[in-house]
C-alpha positions in Angstrom: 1.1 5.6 37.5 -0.7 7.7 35.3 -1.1 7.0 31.5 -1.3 8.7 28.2 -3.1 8.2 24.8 -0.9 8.4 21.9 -1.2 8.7 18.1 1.5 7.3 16.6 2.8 7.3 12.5 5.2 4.8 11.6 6.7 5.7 7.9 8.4 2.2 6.6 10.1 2.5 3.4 9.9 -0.3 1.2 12.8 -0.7 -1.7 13.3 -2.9 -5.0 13.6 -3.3 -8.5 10.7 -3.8 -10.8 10.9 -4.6 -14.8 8.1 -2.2 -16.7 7.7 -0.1 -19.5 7.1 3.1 -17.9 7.3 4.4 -14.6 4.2 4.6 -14.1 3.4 1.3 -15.4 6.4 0.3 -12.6 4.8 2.4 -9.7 1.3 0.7 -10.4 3.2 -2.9 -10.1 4.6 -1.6 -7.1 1.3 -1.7 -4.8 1.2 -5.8 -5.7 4.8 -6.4 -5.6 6.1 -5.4 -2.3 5.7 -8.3 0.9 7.3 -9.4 3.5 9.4 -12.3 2.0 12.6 -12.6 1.3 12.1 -12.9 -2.3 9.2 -10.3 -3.0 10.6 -7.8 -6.0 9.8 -4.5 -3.3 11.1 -5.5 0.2 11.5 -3.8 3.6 14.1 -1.1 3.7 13.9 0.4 7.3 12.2 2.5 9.4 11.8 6.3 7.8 10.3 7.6 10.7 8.0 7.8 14.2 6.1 10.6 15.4 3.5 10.2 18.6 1.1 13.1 19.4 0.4 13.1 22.8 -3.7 12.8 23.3 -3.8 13.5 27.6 -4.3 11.5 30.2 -6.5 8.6 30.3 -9.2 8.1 32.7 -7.9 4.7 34.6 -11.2 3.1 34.5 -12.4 3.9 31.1 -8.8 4.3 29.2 -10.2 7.1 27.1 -8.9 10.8 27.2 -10.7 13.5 29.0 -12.8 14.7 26.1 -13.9 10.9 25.6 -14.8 9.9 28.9 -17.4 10.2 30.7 -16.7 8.3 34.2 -17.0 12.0 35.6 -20.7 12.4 34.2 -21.8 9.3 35.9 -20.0 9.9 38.6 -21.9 13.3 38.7 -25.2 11.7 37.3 -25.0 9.3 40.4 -24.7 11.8 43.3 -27.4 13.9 42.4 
């Protein structure tokens, strides 16, 4: 079975209510405010979106893409 190399964005969105005197002052609490507990002020909110760019092919002994690998030079390298 041949494999690919993927790179892949998750975009999570993160949700809550935060008590500040400006916005700005609330967006800079923001960054220290949201976790993974259940009573953290920004929580999880779901998954916005996924996106995965296909890379190529990987080389099966090497798992890097054909730009990346160089199996093929040795191979080359060896038989000369």
């Amino acid at each position: 079975m041949t494999k690919s190399k993927f790179n892949v964005k998750v975009r999570v969105d993160f949700q809550g209510e935060i008590v500040a005197e400006s916005q700005e002052e609330a967006e800079s609490l923001a960054w220290d405010k949201w976790g993974v507990d259940s009573d953290a002020e920004i929580g999880y909110d779901g998954v916005y979106s996924i996106e995965a760019d296909d890379l190529g092919e990987i080389c099966e002994e090497c798992d890097q893409t054909p730009d990346d690998c160089e199996c093929e030079e040795e191979e080359e390298g060896e038989a000369e």
